[in-house]
C-alpha positions in Angstrom: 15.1 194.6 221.8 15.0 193.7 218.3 14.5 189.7 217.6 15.4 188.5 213.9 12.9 186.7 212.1 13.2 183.1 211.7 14.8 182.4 208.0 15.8 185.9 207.8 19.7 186.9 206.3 21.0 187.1 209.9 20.8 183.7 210.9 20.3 181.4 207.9 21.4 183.8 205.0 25.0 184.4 203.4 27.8 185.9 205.1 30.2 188.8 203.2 33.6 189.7 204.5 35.9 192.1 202.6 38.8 190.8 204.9 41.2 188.6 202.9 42.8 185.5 204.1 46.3 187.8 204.3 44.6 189.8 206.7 42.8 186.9 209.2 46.4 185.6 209.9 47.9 187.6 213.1 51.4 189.5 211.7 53.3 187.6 214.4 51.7 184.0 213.6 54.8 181.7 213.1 53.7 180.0 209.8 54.6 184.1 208.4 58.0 183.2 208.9 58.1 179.6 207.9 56.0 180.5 204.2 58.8 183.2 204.0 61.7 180.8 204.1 59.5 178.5 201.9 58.2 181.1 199.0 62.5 181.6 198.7 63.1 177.8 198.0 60.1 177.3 196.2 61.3 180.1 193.4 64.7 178.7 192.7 62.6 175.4 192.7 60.3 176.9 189.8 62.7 175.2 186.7 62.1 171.7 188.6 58.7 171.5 188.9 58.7 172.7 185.0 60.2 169.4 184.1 58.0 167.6 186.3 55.3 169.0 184.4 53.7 168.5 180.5 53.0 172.2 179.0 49.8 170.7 177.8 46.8 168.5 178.6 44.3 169.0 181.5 45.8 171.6 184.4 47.1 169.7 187.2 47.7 171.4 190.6 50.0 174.0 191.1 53.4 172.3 192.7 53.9 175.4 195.0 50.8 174.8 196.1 51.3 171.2 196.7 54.1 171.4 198.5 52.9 173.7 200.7 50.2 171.6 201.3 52.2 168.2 202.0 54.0 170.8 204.2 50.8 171.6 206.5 49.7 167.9 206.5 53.1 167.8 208.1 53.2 170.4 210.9 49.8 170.1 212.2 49.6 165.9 212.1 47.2 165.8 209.4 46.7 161.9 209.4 45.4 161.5 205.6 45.1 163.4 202.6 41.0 163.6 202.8 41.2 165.3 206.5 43.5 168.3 204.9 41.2 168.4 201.6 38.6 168.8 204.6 40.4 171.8 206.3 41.3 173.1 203.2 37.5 173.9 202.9 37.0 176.3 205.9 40.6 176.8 207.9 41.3 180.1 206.6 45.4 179.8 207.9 45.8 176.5 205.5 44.0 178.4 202.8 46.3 181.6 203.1 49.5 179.3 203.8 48.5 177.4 200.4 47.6 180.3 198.7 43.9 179.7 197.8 41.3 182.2 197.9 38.3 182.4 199.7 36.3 180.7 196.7 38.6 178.7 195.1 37.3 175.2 195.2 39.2 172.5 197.0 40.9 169.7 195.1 39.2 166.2 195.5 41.9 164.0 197.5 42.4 161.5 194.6 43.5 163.7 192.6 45.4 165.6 195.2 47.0 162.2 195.9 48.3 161.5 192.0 50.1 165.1 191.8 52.0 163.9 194.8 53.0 161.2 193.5 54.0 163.0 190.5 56.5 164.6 193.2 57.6 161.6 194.5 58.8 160.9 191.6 61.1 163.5 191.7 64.3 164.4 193.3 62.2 167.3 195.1 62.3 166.7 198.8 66.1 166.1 198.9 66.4 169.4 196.6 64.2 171.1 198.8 65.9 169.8 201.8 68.7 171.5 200.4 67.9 174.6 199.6 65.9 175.3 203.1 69.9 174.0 204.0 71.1 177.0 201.8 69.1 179.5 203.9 70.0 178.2 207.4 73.8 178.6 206.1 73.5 182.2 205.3 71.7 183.1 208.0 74.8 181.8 210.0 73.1 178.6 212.0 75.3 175.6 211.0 78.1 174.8 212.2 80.9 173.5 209.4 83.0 171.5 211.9 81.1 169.4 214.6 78.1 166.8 213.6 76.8 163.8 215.6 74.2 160.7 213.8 71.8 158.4 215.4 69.5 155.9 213.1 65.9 155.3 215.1 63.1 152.9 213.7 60.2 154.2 211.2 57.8 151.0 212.0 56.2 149.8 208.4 52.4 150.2 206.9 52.3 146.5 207.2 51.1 144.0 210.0 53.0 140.8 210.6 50.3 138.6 209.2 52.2 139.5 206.0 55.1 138.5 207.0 55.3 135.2 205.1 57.6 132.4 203.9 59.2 133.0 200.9 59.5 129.7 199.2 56.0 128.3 199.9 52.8 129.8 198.4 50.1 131.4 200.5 47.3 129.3 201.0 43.9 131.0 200.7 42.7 132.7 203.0 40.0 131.9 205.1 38.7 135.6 205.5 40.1 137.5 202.4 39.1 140.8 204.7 41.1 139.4 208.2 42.7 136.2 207.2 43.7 133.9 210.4 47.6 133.4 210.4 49.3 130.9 212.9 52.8 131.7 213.3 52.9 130.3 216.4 56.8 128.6 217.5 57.2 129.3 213.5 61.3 131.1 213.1 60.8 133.7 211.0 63.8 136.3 209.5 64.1 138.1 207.0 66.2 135.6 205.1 63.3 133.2 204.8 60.0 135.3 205.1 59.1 138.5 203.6 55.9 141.2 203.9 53.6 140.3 201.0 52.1 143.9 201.4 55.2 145.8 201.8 58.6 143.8 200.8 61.0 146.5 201.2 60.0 146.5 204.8 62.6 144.3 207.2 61.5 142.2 210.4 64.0 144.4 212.8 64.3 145.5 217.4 66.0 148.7 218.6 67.6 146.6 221.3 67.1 143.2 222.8 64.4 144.2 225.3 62.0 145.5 222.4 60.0 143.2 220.3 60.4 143.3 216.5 58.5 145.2 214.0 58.9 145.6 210.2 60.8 148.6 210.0 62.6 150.6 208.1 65.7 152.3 209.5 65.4 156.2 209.4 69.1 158.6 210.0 70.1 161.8 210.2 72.6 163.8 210.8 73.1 166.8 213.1 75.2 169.8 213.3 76.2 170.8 216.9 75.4 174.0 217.4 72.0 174.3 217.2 70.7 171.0 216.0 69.7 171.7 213.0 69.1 168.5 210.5 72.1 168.4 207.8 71.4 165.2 206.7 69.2 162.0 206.4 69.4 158.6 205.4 66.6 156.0 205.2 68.0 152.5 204.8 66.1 148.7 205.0 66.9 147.2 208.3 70.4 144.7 208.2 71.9 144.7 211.3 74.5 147.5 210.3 72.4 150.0 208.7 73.0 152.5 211.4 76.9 152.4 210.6 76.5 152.3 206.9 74.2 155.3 207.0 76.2 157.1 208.9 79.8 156.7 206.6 76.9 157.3 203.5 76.0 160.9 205.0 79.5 161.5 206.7 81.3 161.1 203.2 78.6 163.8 201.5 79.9 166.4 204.1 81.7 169.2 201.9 84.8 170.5 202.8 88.2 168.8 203.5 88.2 170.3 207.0 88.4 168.0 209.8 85.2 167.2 211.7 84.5 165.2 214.9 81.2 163.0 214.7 79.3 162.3 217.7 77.7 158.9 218.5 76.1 156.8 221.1 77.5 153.0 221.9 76.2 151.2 219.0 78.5 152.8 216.7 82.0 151.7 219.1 83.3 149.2 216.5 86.5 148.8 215.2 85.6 149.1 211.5 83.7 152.0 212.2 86.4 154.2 213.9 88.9 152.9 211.7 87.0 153.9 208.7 86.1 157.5 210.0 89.9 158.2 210.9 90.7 157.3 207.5 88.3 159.6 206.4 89.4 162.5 208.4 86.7 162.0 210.7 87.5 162.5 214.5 84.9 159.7 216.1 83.5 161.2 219.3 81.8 158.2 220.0 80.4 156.7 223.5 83.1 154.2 224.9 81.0 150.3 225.3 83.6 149.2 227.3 81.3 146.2 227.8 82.0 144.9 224.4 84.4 142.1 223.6 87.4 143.1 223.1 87.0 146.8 224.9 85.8 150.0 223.0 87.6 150.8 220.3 87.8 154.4 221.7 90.8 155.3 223.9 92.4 158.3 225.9 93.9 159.6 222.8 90.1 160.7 222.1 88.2 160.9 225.4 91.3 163.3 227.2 89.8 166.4 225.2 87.1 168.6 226.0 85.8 168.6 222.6 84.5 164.8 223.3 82.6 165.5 226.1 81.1 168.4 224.4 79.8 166.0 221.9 78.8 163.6 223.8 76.5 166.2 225.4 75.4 167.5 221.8 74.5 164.3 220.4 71.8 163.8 222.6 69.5 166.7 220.9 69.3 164.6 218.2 67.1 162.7 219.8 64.5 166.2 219.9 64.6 165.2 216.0 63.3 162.0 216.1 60.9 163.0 218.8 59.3 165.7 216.6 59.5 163.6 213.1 57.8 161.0 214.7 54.6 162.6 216.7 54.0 166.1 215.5 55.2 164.9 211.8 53.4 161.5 212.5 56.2 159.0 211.5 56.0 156.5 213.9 53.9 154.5 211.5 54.6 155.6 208.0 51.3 155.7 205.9 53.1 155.1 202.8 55.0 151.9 201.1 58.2 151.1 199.5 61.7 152.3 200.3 62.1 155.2 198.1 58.3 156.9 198.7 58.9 156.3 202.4 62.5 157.7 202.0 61.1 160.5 200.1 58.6 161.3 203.0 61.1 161.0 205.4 63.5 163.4 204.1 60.5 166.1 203.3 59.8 165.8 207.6 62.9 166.2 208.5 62.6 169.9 206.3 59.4 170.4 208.0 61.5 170.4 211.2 64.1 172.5 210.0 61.5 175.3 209.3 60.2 175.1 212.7 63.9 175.1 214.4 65.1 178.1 211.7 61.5 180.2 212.9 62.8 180.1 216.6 66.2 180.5 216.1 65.8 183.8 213.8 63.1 185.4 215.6 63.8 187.6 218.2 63.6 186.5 221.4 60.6 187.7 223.5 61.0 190.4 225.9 60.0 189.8 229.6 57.7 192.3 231.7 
């Protein structure tokens, strides 16, 4: 049997493949589908990005590319920018989904990192939100008529040794790297303290039984059918930001229809239902008979079977908030401020909406 040399081209020399990226990835892989419905927003996208971009100076990265990109780090829980420079390098999927070639060189993460800011500073993510929107609607997957919200908690990039008073100056610290902070028996809210590192962030608990985090308050809204994200909200921490949220996204439905809106117990206030009536909104919401004064839902609601139909719809939208925060790795945003973390928020919630539109269109698989 023939043994190779040591040093000769089969071990240590160079490889050759006249195979292209577009031919390694399977025909039934699902990102085929997902860069399908992504190619057809980025297109009407095109005039955006054009405005986003100076027609001379130094070539910057290609926004398609970009995106596409920021949409990978999404879907396969890419923690940081330099990890999906790295893949970039030698996963031949992200380099086809991207649309590099074999020997195009891979952009350094810094400057991966300013071009998407130079996105964030655009209205992209919500018009992109949109247009995926546009596709699920032809396609036939919304539903125009039934919707249910739910707000969850998208915990800060900042620790609560910056969580400081407001009206006295920081003393300096004894280890600029790790500083010791006593808060010990200290009251702290968000009326009198505030994160040095992140001050858009609020000091906020899910429910009495959790301990508090600086937060911000992340919302979306559903449609029934088959769950599919129509909305989103990301709002600082107050107390009512779930109910505000929910009459911000309920008032940019379209239409003059009638809708019923599903929600769980925290949204049973007076105000609330009173607002969505006058809004001709039908408040399916969950009856907390345990609060003061009773829920402000009664028998004129509850008697149909639409409002138990919601009240079993509304609880997918908890398969949302399940996803956005492992798989698309929000249950610590990386980034700071309320509009870049609002920004990111929004993008991952189209990131779902890719995945849920690839399994609803494709057929369904056959069994033996």
């Amino acid at each position: 049997m023939f043994q190779p040399m040591r040093g000769s081209d089969t071990q240590q020399g160079s490889m050759f493949s006249y195979l292209s990226p577009e031919e390694r990835v399977p025909v039934k892989h699902p990102l085929r589908s997902i860069r399908l419905l992504v190619d057809e927003a980025l297109k009407t996208l095109s005039p955006a990005f054009d405005r986003l971009y100076s027609t001379f100076g130094r070539p910057s990265i290609a926004p398609e590319k970009l995106l596409r990109a920021l949409l990978l780090q999404v879907l396969y829980t890419v923690r940081s920018e330099r990890m999906l420079m790295e893949q970039l390098e030698y996963n031949l999927l992200f380099r086809w989904f991207v649309g590099l070639n074999m020997d195009e060189t891979v952009w350094v993460p810094t400057v991966f990192t300013k071009n998407r800011d130079r996105l964030l500073q655009g209205d992209v993510a919500e018009k992109f939100f949109q247009l995926v929107l546009t596709q699920a609607r032809v396609a036939d997957l919304l539903s125009d008529e039934h919707f249910s919200v739910d707000g969850t908690l998208i915990e800060a990039w900042a620790s609560h040794k910056s969580f400081q008073r407001k009206d006295q100056p920081t003393p300096p610290p004894d280890d600029p790297g790790n500083p010791t902070v006593d808060f010990h028996g200290e009251k702290r809210s968000n009326d009198t303290h505030e994160s040095t590192t992140n001050p858009d962030a609020r000091l906020a608990r899910k429910s009495g039984g959790h301990e508090a985090k600086l937060a911000y308050c992340g919302n979306v809204m559903i449609e029934n059918r088959n769950g599919l994200v129509v909305d989103t909200e990301l709002l600082q921490c107050n107390g009512t930001a779930e109910r505000d949220a929910a009459m911000m996204m309920t008032e940019r439905v379209e239409g003059t229809n009638r809708i019923t809106l599903g929600a769980d117990k925290g949204y049973d206030t007076k105000d609330f239902v009173k607002e969505m009536r006058g809004m001709n909104v039908t408040p399916h919401v969950s009856q907390n008979t345990k609060r003061p004064g009773g829920s402000a839902i009664d028998g004129r609601t509850t008697r149909h079977e639409g409002y138990q139909v919601s009240q079993r719809k509304r609880k997918r939208i908890e398969e949302v908030f399940g996803w956005i925060k492992t798989v698309g790795a929000l249950r610590k945003t990386r980034h700071r401020g309320l509009e870049t973390v609002r920004w990111v928020f929004t993008f991952t919630a189209t990131a779902y909406n890719l995945v849920r539109m690839r399994n609803l269109m494709s057929p369904a698989v056959q069994s033996v």
